[in-house]
N, C-alpha and C positions, 0 to 999 in steps of 0.2 A: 793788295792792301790788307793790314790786319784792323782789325778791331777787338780791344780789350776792355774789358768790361768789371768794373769795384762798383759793391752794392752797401749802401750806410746801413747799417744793421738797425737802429730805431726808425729811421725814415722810409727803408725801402729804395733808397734812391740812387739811380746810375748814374755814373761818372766814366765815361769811355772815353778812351785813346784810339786815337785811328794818323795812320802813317802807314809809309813802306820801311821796310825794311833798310836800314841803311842812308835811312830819307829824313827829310823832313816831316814833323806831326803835328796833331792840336789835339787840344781833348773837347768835349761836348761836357759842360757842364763841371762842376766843379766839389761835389757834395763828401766824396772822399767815402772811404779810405783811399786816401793817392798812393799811398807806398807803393802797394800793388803794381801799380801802373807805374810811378818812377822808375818801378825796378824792370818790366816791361819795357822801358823806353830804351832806358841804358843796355839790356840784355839784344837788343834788336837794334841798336845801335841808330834810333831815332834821335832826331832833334826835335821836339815840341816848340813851335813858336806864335801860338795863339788858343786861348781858351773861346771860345763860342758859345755865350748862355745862351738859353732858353727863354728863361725866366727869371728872375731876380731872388727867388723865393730863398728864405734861410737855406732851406735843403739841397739847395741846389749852386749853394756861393759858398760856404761856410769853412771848404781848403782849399780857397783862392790865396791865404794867404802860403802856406805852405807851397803850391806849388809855384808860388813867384818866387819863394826865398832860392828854391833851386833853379829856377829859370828866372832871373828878372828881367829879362827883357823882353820874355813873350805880351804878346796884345789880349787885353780882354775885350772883347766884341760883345755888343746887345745892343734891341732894340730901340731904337733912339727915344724912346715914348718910357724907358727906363732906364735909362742911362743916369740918371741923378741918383737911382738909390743902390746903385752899388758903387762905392768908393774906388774900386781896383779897376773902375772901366777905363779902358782907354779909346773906344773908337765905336762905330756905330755899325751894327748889321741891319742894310738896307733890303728890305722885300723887293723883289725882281733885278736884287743886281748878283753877277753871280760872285763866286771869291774864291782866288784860286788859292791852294795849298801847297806845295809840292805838285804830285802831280793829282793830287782830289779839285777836284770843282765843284765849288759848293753853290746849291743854289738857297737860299733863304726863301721862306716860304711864311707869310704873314699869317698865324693863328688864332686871332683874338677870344675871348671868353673864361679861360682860366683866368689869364691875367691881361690885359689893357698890351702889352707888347712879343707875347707869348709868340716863339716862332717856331719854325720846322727848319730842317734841313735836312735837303735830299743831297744824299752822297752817293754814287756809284752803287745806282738800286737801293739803295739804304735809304729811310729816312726816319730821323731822329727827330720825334715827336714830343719832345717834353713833358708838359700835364695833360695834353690833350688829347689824346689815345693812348688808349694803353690796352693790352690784351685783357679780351671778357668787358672791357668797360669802357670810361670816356673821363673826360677831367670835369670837377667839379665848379658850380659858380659861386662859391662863399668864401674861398679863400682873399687876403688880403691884396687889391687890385683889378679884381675877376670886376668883369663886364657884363654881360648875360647868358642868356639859355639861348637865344638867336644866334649872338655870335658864336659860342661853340658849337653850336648845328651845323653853324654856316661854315666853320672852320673843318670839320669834318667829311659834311657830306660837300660840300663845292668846293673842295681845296683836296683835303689829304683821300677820297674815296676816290678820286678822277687818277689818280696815278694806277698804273699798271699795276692787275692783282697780284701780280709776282712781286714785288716791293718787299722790304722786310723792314719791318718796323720796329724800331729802336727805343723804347719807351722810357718815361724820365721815371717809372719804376718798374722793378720787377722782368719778367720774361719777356722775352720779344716773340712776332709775330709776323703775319703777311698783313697785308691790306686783303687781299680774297680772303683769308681766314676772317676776320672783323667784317667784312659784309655779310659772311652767312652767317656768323656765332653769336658776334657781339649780339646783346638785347635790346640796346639802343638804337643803333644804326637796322637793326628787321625792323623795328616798328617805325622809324624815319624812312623806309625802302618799303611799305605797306605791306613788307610779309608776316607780322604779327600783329593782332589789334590791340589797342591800348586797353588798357588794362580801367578799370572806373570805381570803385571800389572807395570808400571813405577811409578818411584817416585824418592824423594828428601829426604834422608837420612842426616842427620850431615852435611847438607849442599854439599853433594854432591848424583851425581844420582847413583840409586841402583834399583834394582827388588823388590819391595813388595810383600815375599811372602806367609804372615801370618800379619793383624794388631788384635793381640788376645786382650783378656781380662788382666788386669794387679789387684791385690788386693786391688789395692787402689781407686775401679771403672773407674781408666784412662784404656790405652790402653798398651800393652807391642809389639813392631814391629818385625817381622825377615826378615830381607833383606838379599838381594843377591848381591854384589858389581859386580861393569864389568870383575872382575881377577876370579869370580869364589865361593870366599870365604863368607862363611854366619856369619852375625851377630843378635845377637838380642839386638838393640835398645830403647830408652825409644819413646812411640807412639808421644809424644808431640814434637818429634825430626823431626818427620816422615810430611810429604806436598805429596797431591797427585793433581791431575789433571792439 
């Protein structure tokens, strides 16, 4: 099985092709540059016949229209809980059911907290993480649709850390990773695993004061924040949000 890989140079964001050779493919996400990857398809003599979101986000839909013009009859798949805000969807990726490809078996794996239908898919040891993991860091909850700081804990640590450390993980930016690399490195998942103490320290959140109690690594060499507001409730903020001393 190949997998190839176009990165949107403002966004940071992947777009991968995965088939055999000679086979049938789909891609993971849609954010483009697709040339790339057309030209991948046709060189390797795939057939692509279904696109697989993630998530709904601009960045991650934005040459869906392009790669229908050259394949129109592939399926666009996404979570049913977002399937209204993308026009080009055609059909529904259900959690726990699996979806065969060619010969990939896809399992879908329900994400929530970036966003309200956010999914994984583990592919042949692969799994294609979207906003939610991503090497050095984790998805954040203030983008448009994002649910909370619970459910992306809970999407991490009781969903995507249970898969075998060996797993390679396919992120919706940037470099990929293991899942064992993310339980010892990432900053967020040591301190959710009790190997680093949170951190207590005041600051200035979104304009308002909060606990800093992680400023981690973010994929785009910025920083990603998790604070603690005075009610109790934790978020994870963009670092650039975040004033300390």
């Amino acid at each position: 099985m190949i997998v190839e890989r176009s990165l949107l140079p403002d966004f940071l964001t992947n777009t991968y092709l995965v088939g055999d050779p000679g086979g049938t493919a789909f891609f993971v996400d849609a954010g483009g540059p697709v040339a790339p990857l057309v030209e991948a398809a046709e060189r390797e003599g795939m057939t692509p016949t279904h696109v697989l979101l993630t998530h709904h986000h601009y960045d991650h839909v934005v040459a869906l229209p392009e790669l229908l013009e050259r394949w129109p009859d592939m399926e666009v798949l996404i979570h049913p809980a977002e399937r209204e805000l993308v026009a080009a969807a055609t059909g529904d990726l259900i959690p726990g059911e699996a979806l065969e490809i060619g010969s990939a078996r896809i399992e879908v794996l329900h994400t929530p907290g970036h966003t309200a239908g956010m999914v994984a898919l583990l592919v042949d040891g692969q799994v294609f993480t979207g906003d939610t993991l991503f090497k050095g860091s984790v998805g954040g909850v203030r983008a448009p649709g994002s649910t909370s700081y619970a459910d992306l804990k809970s999407s991490i640590m009781d969903v995507l850390a249970k898969l075998p450390p060996e797993t390679v993980v396919r992120p919706g930016h940037t470099d990929p990773t293991t899942i064992g690399d993310e339980l010892e490195t990432n900053g967020f998942i040591r301190i959710w695993r009790g190997l680093d103490p949170e951190g207590e320290g005041s600051c200035t959140a979104m304009g308002e004061p909060a606990t800093l109690v992680l400023l981690g690594d973010d994929y785009d060499g910025g920083h990603k924040a998790w604070v603690r507001w005075p009610d109790g409730r934790d978020d994870i903020v963009p670092g650039s949000q975040v004033q300390t001393g």
